[in-house]
N, CA, C and O atoms as CSV, one atom per row, in Angstrom:
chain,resi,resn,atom,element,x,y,z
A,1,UNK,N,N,106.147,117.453,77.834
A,1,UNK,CA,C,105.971,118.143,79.086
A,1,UNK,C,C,107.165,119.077,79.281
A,1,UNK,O,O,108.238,118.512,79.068
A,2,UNK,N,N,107.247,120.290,79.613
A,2,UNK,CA,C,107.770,121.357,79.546
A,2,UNK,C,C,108.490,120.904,81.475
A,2,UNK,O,O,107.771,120.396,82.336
A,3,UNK,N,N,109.789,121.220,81.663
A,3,UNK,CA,C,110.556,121.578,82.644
A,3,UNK,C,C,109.759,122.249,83.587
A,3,UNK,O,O,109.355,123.381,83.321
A,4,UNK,N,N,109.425,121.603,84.856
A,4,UNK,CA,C,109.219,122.623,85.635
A,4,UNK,C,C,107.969,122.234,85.684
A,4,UNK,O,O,107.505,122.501,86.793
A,5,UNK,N,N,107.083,121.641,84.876
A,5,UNK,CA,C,105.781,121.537,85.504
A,5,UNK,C,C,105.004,120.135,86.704
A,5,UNK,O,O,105.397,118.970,86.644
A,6,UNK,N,N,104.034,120.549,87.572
A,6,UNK,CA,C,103.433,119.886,88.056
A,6,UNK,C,C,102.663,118.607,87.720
A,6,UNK,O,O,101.545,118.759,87.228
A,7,UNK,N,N,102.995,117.699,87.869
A,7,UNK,CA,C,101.987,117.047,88.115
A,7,UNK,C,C,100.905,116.661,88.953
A,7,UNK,O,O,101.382,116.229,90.002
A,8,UNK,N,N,99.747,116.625,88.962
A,8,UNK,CA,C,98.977,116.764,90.029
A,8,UNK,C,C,98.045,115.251,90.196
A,8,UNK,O,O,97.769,114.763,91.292
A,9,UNK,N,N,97.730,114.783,89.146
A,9,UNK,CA,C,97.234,113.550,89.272
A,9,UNK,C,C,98.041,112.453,88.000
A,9,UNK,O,O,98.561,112.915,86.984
A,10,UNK,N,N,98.005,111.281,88.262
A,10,UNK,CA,C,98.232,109.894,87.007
A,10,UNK,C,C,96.694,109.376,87.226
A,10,UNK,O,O,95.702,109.662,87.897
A,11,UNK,N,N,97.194,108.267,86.061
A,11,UNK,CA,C,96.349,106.811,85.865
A,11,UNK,C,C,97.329,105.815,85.590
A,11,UNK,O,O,98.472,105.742,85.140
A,12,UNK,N,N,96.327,104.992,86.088
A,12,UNK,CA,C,96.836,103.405,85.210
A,12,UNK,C,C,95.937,102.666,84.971
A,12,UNK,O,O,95.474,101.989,85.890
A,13,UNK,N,N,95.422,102.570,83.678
A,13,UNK,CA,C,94.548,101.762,83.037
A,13,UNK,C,C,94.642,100.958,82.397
A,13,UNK,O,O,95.153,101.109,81.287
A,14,UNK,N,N,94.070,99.450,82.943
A,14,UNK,CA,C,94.444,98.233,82.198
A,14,UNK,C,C,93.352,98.078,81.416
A,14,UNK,O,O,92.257,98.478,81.810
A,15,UNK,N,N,93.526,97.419,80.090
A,15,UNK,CA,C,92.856,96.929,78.886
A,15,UNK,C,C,92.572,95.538,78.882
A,15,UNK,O,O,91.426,95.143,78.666
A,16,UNK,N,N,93.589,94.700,79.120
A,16,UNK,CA,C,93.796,93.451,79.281
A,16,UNK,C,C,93.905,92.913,80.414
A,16,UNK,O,O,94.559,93.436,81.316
A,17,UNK,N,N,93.289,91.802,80.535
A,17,UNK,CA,C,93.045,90.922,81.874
A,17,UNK,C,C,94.381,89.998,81.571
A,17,UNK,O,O,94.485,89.602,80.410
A,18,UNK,N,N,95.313,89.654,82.418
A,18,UNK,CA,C,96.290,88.724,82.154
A,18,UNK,C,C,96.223,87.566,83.609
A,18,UNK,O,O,96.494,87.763,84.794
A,19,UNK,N,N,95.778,86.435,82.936
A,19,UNK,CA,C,95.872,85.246,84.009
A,19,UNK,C,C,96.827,85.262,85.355
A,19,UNK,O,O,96.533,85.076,86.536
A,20,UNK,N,N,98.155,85.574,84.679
A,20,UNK,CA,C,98.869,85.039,85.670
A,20,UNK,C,C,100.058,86.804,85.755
A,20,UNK,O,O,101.288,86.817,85.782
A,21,UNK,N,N,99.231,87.892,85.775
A,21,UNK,CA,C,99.830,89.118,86.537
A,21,UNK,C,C,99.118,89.514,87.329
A,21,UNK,O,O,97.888,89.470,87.315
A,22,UNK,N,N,99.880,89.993,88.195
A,22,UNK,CA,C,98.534,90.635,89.712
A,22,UNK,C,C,99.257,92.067,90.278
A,22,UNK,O,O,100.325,92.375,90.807
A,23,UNK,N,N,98.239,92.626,89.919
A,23,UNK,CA,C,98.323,94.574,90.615
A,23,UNK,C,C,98.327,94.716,91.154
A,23,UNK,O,O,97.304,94.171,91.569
A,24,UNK,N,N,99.073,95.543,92.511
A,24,UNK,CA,C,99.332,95.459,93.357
A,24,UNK,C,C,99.585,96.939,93.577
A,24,UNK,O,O,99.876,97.689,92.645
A,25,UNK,N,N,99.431,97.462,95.228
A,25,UNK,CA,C,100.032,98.924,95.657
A,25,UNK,C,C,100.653,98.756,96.744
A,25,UNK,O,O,100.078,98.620,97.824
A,26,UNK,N,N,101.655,98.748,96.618
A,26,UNK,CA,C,102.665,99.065,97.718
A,26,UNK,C,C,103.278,100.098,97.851
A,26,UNK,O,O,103.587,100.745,96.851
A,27,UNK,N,N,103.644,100.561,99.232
A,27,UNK,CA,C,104.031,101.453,99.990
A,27,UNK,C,C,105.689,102.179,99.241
A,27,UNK,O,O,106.605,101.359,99.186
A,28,UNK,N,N,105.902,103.154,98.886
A,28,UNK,CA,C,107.347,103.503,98.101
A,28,UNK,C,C,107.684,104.722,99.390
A,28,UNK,O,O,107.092,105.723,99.793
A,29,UNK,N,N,108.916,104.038,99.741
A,29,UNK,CA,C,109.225,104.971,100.892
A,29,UNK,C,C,109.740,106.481,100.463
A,29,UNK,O,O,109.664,107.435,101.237
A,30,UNK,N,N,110.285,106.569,99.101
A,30,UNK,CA,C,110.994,107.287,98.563
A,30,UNK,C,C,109.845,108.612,98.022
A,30,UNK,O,O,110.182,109.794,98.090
A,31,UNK,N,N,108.714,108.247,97.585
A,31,UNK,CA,C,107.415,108.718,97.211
A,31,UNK,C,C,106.178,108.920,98.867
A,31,UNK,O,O,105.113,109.530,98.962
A,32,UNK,N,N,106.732,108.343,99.610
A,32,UNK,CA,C,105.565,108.213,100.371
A,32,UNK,C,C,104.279,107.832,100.285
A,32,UNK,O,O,103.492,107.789,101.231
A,33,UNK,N,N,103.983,107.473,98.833
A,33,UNK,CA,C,103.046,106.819,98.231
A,33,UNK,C,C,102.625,105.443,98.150
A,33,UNK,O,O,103.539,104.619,98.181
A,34,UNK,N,N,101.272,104.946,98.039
A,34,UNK,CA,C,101.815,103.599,97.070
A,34,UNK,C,C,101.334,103.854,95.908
A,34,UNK,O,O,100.312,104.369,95.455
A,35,UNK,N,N,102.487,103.285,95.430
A,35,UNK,CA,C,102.786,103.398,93.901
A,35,UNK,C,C,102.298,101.362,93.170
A,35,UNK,O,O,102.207,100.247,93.684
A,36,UNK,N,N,102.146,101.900,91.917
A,36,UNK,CA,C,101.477,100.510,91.033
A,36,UNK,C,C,102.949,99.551,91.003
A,36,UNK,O,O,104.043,99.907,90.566
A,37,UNK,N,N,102.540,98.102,91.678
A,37,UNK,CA,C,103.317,97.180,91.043
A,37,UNK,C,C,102.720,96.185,90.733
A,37,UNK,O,O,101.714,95.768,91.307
A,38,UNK,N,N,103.521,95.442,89.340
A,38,UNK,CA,C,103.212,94.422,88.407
A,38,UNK,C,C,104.084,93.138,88.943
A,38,UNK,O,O,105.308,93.260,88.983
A,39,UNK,N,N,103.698,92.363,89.204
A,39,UNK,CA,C,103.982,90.847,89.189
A,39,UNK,C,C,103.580,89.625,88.294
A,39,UNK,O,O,102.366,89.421,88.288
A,40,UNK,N,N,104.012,89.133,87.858
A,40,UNK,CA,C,103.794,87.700,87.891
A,40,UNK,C,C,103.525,86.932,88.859
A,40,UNK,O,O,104.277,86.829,89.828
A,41,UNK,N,N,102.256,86.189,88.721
A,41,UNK,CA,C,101.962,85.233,89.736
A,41,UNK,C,C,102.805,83.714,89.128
A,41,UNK,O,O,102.750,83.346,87.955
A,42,UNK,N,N,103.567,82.981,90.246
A,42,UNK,CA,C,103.466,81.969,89.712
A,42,UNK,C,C,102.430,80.808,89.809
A,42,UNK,O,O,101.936,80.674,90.929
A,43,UNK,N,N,102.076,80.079,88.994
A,43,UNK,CA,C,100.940,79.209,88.830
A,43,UNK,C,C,101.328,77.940,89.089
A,43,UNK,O,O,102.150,77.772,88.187
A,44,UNK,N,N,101.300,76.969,89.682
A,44,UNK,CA,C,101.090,75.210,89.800
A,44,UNK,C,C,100.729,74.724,88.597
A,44,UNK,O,O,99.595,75.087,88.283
A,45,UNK,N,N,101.384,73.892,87.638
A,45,UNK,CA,C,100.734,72.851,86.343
A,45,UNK,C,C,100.418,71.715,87.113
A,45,UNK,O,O,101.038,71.392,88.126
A,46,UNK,N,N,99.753,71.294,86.786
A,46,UNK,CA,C,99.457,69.288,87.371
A,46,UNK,C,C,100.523,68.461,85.797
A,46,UNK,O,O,100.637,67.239,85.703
């Protein structure tokens, strides 16, 4: 990508289903956006 250019749209495309991550959009004050976040869920073992 060349200096100076626009971006006008993204993606984020998942392939993989993962048990214990969860997608999320939250608010980025800095962007005014919400932007993609990744977590780990934590899970309970018996």
């Amino acid at each position: 990508m060349k200096k100076g250019c626009i971006i006008n749209t993204t993606v984020e495309l998942i392939l993989l289903e993962l048990d214990n991550i969860v997608f999320t959009r939250e608010m980025d004050e800095k962007t005014g956006y919400k932007e993609l976040v990744v977590k780990e869920e934590k899970t309970c073992q018996n």
